[in-house]
C-alpha positions in Angstrom: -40.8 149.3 130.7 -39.6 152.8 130.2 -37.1 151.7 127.4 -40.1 149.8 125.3 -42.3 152.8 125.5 -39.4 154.9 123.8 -38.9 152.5 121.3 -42.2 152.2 120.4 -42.5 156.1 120.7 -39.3 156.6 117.9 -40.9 153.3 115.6 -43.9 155.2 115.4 -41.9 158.4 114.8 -39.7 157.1 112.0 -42.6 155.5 110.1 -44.5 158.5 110.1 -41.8 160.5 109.2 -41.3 158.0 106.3 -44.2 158.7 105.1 -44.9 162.6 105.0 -41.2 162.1 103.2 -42.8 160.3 100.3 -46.2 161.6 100.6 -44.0 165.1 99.6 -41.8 163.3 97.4 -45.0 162.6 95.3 -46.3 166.2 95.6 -43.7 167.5 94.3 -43.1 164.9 91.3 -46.5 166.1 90.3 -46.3 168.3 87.1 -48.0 171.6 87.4 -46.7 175.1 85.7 -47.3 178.9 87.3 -47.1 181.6 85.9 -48.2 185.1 87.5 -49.7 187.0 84.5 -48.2 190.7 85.8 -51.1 192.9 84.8 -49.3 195.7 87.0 -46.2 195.9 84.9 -48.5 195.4 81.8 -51.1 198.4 82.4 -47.5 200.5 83.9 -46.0 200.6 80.8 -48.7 200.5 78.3 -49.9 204.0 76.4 -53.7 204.8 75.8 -53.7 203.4 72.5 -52.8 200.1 74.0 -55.5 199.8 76.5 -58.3 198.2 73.9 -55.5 195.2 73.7 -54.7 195.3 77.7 -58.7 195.1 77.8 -58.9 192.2 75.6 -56.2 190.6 77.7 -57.6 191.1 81.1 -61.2 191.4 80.9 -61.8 191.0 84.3 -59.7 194.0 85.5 -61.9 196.6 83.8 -65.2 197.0 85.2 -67.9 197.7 82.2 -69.2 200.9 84.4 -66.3 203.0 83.6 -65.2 204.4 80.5 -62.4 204.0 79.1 -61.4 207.9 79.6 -61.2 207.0 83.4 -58.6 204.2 82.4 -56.7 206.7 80.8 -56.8 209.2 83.2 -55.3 206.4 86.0 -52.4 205.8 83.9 -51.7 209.5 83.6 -52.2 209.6 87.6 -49.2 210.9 89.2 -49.9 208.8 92.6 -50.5 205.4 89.9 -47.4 206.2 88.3 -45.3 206.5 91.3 -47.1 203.2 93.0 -45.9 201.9 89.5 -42.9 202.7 89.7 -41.9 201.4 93.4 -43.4 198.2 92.6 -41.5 197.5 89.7 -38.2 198.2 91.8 -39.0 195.9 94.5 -40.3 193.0 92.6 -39.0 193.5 88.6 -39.9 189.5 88.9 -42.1 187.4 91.1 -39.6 184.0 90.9 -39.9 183.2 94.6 -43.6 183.7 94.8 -44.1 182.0 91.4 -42.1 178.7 92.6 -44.1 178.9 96.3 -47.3 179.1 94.8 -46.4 176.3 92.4 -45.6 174.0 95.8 -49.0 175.5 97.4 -51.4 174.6 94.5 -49.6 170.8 94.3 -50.2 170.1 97.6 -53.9 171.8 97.1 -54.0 169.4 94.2 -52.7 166.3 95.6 -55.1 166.2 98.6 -58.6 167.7 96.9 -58.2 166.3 93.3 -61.0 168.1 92.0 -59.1 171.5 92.5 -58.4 173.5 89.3 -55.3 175.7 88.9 -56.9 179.4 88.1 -54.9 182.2 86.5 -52.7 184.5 88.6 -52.5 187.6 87.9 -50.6 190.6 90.3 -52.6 194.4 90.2 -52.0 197.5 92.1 -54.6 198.2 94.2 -53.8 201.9 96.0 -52.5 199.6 99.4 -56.1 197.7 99.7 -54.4 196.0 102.7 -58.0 194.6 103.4 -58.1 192.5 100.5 -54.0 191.8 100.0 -55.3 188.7 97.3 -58.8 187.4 95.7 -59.8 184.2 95.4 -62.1 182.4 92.9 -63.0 179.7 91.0 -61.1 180.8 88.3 -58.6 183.8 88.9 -56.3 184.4 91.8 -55.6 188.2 92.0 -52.5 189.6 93.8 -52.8 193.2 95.3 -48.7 193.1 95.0 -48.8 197.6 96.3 -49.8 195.6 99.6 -46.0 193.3 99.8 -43.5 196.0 99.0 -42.3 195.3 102.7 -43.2 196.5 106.4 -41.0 199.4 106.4 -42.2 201.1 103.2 -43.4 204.4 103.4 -46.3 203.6 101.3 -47.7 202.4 104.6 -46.6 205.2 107.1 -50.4 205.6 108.2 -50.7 201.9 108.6 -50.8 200.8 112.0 -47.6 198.4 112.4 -49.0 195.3 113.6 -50.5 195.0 110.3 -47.8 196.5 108.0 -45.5 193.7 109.6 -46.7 191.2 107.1 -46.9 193.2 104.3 -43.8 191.4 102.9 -42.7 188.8 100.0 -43.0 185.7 102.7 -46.5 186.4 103.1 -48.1 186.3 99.8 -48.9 182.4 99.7 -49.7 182.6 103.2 -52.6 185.1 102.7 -53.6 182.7 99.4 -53.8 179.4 101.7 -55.9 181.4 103.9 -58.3 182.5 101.5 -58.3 178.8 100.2 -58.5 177.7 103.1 -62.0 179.2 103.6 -63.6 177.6 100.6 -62.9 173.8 102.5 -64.1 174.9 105.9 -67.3 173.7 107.1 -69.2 174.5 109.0 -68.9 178.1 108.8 -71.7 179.6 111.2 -69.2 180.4 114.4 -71.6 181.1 117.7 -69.1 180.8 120.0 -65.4 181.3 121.0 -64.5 178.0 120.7 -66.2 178.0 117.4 -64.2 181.0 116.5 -60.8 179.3 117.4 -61.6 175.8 115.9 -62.3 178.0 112.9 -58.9 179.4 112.4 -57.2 177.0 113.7 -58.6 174.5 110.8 -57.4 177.4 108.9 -53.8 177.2 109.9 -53.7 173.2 109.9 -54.6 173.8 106.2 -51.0 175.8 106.1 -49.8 173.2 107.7 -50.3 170.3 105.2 -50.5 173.0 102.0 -47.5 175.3 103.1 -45.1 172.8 105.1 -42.2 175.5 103.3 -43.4 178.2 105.7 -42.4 178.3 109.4 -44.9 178.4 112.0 -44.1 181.8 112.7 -45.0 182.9 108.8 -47.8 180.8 108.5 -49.8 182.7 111.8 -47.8 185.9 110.6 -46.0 185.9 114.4 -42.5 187.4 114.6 -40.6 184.4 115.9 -40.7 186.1 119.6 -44.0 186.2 119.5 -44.6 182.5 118.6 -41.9 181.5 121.7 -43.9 183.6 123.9 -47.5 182.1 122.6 -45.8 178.5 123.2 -44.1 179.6 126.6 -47.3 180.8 127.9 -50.2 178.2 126.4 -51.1 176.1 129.7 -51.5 179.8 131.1 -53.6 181.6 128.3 -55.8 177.9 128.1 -56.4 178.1 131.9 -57.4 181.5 131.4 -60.1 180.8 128.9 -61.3 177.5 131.1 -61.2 179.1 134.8 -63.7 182.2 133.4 -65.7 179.7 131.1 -65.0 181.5 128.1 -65.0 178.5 125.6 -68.8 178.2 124.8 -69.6 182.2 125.6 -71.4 183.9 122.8 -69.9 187.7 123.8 -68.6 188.7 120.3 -66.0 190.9 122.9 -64.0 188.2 122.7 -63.3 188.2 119.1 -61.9 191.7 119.1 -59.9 190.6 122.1 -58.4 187.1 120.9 -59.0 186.9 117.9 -58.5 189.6 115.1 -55.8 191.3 114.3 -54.7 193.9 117.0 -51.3 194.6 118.3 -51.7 192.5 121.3 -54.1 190.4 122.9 -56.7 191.5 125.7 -56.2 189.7 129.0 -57.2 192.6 130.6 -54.2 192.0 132.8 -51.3 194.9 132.0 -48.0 192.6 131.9 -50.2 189.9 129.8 -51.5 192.2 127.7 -48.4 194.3 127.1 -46.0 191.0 126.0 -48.6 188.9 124.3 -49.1 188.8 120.4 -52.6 189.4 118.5 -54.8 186.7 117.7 -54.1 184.9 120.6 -57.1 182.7 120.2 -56.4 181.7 116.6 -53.1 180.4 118.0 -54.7 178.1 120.8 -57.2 176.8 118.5 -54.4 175.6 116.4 -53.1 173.2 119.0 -56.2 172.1 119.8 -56.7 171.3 116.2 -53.0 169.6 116.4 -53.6 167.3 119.2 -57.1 166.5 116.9 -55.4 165.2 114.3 -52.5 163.4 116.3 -55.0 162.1 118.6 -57.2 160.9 115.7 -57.4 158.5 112.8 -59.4 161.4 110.4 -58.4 162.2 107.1 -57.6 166.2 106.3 -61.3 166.6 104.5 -62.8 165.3 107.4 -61.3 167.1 110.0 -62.6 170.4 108.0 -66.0 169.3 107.9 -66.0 168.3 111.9 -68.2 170.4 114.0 -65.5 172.2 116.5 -67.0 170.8 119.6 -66.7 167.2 118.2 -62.9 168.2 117.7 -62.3 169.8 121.3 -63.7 166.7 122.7 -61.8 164.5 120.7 -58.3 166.4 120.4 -57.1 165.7 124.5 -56.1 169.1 124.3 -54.0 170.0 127.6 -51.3 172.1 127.5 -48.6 172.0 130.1 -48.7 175.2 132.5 
């Protein structure tokens, strides 16, 4: 009996397999050009009497309440120039990210049809680390001063939990989470397993959109930290059960499991000092997982699904 269940088990496995192979194979056949427009190197090297043209070519980059004497005076800014400067050395071309974001805006394409590439375009932003890119309809903007790596002294006064994905690898990471939110529904999060249903659609959408990245880059984990989040899962889920944390309201628990911070807050000292951030964005990725393995639901639909109706559904139980 044993024997037929593996059988069945590896059938099922292989055909599936099969399939994300040529559902893939298909993604990538699909014809699609990128190009980041690099409005940094462009406004680096350009001279005051350039800037009506830079103007005419990137509209959106010059807001109408300035004059263009204040444009001026930022090229001729000794702390623009150097920011210049250092981001020209560490990225004199954007190749990798150009051919990643190519891969991530096919797969965006293949599964929501109706999605229209926008233009890309990399700007220096003085280290805006809060918003590292910018997503709309139409334009994609790159703060690229926020990816010169974690151990650049621009970011000395950074705290280094968060410097540690200011690198290359992250870029289309931080763009299929900021995509991400535009196909997430419902968006009103009352509780903490609304909270980690959330993200965790959010990284099953880097799942199917970035299947390049590791699961590591994709929750922007060091790969210890991602062997000690699945080491300890049936012990951080009984933790949330045993003090009926899932449906509580106490917005606490979002500073302690699920925004960024250094570590997660058990509130228990050798927890607290080994485990990652975000500890709850983490769980409500498997629970999201064992949704969609559990589940005959297409990828739209899961997004649209009220998180309760996935926990119920997903047979979440992690081993302790």
């Amino acid at each position: 009996m044993k024997n037929i269940f593996l059988f069945l088990f590896v059938a099922v496995l292989c055909v599936s397999c099969k399939k994300d192979a040529r559902i893939e194979k298909e993604i990538s056949n699909m014809e699609m050009s990128v190009a980041i427009e690099r409005f940094d190197l462009a406004f680096a090297h350009a001279k005051p009497n350039e800037l009506p043209k830079l103007k005419a070519s990137f509209p959106f980059m010059f807001s109408k309440k300035y004059a263009d004497s204040f444009w001026i005076a930022k090229m001729q800014d000794t702390i623009q120039i150097e920011l210049n400067k250092e981001v020209e050395k560490v990225y004199p071309n954007l190749d990798l990210v150009e051919g990643e974001m190519k891969s991530f805006f096919q797969h965006v394409k293949y599964y929501f049809p109706e999605f229209k590439i926008p233009r890309v375009v990399s700007a220096t932003s003085f280290v805006d680390y809060r918003n590292k890119v910018i997503v709309t309809d139409t334009i994609s903007l790159i703060s690229i001063d926020t990816y010169l790596g974690s151990d650049h002294f621009f970011y000395s006064g950074i705290q280094k939990y968060l410097a540690a994905n200011f690198t290359e690898n992250q870029i289309v990471v931080d763009f299929a989470s900021k995509y991400a939110e535009n196909y997430i529904f419902p968006k009103q999060n009352k509780t903490f397993l609304d909270e980690m249903i959330y993200f965790g659609k959010q990284l099953y959408f880097k799942d199917i959109m970035i299947p390049f990245k590791t699961d590591a880059e994709k929750i922007g984990y060091t790969q210890d930290q991602l062997n000690w989040s699945k080491a300890n899962e049936g012990q951080i889920w009984t933790y949330f059960v045993e003090r009926e944390l899932l449906y509580s309201t106490d917005a606490k628990l979002v500073n302690r499991f699920i925004t960024d911070a250094p570590f997660s807050k058990f509130n228990l000292v050798e927890i607290d000092r080994e485990s990652p951030g975000r500890i709850g964005q983490y769980i409500g990725w498997q629970i999201v997982r064992a949704y969609m393995e559990n589940n005959d639901v297409s990828l739209k639909e899961m997004l649209t699904n009220t998180a309760e109706e996935i926990f119920n559904k997903s047979r979440f139980k992690p081993e302790l």
